[in-house]
N, C-alpha and C positions, 0 to 999 in steps of 0.2 A: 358326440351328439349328432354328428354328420353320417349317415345310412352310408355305408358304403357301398352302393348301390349307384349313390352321388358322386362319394368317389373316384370312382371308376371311371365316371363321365368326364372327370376334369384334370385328370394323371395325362402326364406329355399334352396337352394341349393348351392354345395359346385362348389364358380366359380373358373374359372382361367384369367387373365387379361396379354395377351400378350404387356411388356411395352416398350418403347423405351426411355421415356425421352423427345419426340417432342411432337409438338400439338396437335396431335391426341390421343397419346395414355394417356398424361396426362391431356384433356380434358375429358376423358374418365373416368380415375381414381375420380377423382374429382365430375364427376358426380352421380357416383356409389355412393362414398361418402353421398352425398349430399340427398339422396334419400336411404342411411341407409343399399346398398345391402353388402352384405359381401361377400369375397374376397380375393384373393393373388394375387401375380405378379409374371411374368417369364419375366427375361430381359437378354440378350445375347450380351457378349462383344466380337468383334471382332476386337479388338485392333490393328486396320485399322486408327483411328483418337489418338489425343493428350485427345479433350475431353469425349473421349468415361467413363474414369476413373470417370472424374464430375458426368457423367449420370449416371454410377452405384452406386454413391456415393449419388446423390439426390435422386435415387430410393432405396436405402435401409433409407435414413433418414427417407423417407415418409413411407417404412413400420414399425419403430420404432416409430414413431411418431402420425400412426392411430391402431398401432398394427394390421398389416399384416404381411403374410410372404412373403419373397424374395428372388426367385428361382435367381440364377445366372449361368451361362453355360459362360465358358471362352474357345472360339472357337480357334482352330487351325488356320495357317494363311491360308487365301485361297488363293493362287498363281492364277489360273485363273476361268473363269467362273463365276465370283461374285455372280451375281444378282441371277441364278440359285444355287449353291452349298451355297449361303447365306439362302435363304429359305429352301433346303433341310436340313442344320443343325439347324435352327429355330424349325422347326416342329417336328424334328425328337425329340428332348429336351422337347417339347411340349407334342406328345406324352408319354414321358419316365411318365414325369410327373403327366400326368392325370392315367395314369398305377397306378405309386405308390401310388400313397395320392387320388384317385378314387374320381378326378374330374367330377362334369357330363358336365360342359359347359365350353368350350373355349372361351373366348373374344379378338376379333381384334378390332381395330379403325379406318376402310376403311369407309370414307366418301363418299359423292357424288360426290366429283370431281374423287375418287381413281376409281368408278364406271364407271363417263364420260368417264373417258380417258380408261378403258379398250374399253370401247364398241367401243369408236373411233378407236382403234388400231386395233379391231376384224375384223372392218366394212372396216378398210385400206386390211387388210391377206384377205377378203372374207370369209363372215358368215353371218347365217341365224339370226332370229328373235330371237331364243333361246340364242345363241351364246353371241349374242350380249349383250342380259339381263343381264347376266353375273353373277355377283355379286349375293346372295339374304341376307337377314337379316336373316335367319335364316335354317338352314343345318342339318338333324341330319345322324350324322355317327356314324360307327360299335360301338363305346363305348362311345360317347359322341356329345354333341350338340354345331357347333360351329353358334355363335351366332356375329353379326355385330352391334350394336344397334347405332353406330351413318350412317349408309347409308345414311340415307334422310337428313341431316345435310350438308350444304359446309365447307369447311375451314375457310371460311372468319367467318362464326358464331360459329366457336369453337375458334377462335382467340378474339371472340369479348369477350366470356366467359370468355376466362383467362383474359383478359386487364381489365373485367369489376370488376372479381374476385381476381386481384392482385396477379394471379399463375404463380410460376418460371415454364420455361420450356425453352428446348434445342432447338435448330437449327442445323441440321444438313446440314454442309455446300454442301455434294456429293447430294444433292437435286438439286444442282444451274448446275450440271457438265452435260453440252451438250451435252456431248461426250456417256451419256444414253438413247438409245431412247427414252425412256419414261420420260423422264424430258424434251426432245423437245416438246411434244406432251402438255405436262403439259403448261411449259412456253409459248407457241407461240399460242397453241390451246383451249384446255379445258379452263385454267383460266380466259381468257378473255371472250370467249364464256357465262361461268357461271357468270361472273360479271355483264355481260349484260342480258342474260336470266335465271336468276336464278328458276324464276319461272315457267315459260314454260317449262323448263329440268326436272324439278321436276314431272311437269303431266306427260309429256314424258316418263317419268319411271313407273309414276302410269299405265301410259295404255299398256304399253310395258309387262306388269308384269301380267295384267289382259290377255292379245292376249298369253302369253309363257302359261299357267294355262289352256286357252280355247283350242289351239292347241296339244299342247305335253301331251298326255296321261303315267301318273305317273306308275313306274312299282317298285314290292320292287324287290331290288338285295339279294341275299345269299350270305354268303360268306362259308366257308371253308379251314381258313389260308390263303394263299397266292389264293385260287381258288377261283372263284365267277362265281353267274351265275341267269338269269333271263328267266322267261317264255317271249318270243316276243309277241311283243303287232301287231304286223302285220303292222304295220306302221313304215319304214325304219327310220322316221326323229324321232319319239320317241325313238324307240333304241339306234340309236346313240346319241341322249340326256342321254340317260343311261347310257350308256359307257360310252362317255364321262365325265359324272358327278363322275362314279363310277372312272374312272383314274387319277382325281385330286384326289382323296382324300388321292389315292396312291402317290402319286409327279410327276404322270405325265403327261403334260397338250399338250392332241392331237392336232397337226398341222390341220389347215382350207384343207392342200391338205388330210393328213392322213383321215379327217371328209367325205371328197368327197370322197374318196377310198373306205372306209367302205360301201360307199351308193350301190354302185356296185359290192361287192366282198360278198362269202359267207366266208372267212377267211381270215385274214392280219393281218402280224407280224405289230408290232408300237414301232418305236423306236429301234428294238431291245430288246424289253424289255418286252412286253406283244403281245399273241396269243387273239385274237375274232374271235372265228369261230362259225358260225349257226350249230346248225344239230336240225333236227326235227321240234319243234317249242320251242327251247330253244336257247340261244346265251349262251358261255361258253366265262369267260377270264380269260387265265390261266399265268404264267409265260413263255416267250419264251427262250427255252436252247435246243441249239445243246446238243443232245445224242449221242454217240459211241455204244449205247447197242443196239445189235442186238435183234431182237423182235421176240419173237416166233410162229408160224406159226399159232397155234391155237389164240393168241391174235389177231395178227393182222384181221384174218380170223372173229371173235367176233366183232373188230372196222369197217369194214367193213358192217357189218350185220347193225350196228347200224348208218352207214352212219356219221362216223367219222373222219374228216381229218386226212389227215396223220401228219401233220406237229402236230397235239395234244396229237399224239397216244405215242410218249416219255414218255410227260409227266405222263399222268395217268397209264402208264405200274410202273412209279417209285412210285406214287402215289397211293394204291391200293384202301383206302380206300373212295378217292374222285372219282377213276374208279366205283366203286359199285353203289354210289348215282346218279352217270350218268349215267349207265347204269338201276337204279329205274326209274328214268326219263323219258331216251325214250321209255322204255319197256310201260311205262303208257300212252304215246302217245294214 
């Protein structure tokens, strides 16, 4: 069931298997298994459910029992914002991890429906061709490669795996709870759809994937700690696939109006939280923080020369040595 393609990507290397205990991600384990890749687990209890304890408890017998290891992260309660402050403590753990024991590849268990239903949600907010692709099987980031290897896969066929393989696995009941958008979208929309078209959504994706590759011209990002920055490829709509791409990876994922605004704007704060401002033929994304420091005449006078927003000039005035490589930059113009 596993593309060898996938792999390929995960032979002699040291994975990481994001687990949950549900169908996917124990469809997953099992597959790995099965096909001999080696492995660990990171599973995170947010001791939110009764059987959340079970799931940690079936996820450490299976790393006793295949000899793996098993990360556990015992989360703080999260009073609001779930869905979001649940992923940011997910990854952040994720991260820590691959840090210490210098994992090179992440593994999640987003299927083809996890796929459909983003894109249909994309396609509800208003988004382009890229946008909508969403998902891909394979990602690499500033220190490792996170990898999807069941995408092209539905639920129904990792369901059919464990029933046919006789594999325990959980349910978790807040999949059923309405009251998530994205469990309406699931239940009323995507799963019927793919029950009936399974294999048309499938090409669907195949061409959709082929059209985002033809169009969006690939750009590498730099980073610099918290700084990043890319040569513009002169086309707005690859840029902001750039950005875009490059602020998930930080946790945060720009709004379909934020995507519009960027197309127009030669700088815009996002979220509060991150500066993209053009100068030159470079895009910079820095951290956005109100300063109280007064800036010295000769600076400011420098960032001007260099055709530098002001709303960036804080930053790099506190930053010297990410101000230097910028000013290498435009000087090379």
């Amino acid at each position: 069931m596993l593309k060898h393609s996938s792999l390929e990507k995960l032979q002699n290397k040291k994975n990481l298997l994001a687990f949950s205990a549900g169908v996917d991600s124990t469809a997953l384990l099992f597959l790995l298994l099965q096909n001999n890749i080696k492995f660990d687990i990171a599973i995170v209890d947010y001791a939110l459910r009764a059987q959340s304890k079970e799931e940690v408890a079936y996820a450490q017998e299976l790393a006793k029992t295949y000899n793996f290891k098993c990360h556990l992260l015992n989360a703080d309660l999260i009073k609001k914002n779930f869905e979001a402050k649940a992923r940011e403590i997910r990854y952040d753990f994720f991260h820590t991890l691959i840090t210490e024991h210098s994992y090179e590849n992440l593994l999640t268990a987003h299927h083809l429906g996890d796929r459909f239903e983003w894109m249909l949600m994309q396609f509800c907010k208003g988004a382009g061709c890229a946008e909508m692709a969403g998902m891909k099987d394979v990602e690499v980031r500033e220190n490792y490669t996170l990898l999807r290897p069941l995408l092209h896969l539905d639920k129904s066929e990792l369901l059919e795996y464990l029933h046919t393989n006789a594999v325990k696995y959980f349910v978790d009941e807040s999949n059923s709870d309405e009251s998530i958008k994205r469990n309406v979208f699931r239940h009323t929309i995507t799963m019927p759809l793919l029950e009936k078209h399974l294999l048309g959504i499938k090409k669907s994706f195949k061409y959709m994937d082929d059209d985002v590759a033809a169009l969006i011209q690939n750009t590498q990002i730099t980073s610099l700690e918290e700084f990043a920055f890319f040569k513009s490829t002169q086309d707005k709509r690859s840029d902001i696939y750039a950005v875009d791409k490059y602020l998930k990876t930080q946790g945060y994922m720009p709004s379909a109006n934020e995507r519009e605004l960027l197309n127009g704007e030669e700088s815009l704060v996002l979220g509060r939280k991150f500066l993209v401002s053009y100068s030159g033929n470079f895009v910079f994304i820095a951290p956005y923080k109100r300063s109280e420091t007064v800036l010295p005449k000769e600076f400011k006078e420098e960032c001007r020369k260099l055709k530098l927003d002001p709303k960036i000039r804080a930053y790099l005035y506190e930053n010297s040595a990410v101000f230097l490589r910028v000013k290498e930059l435009l000087v090379g113009i």
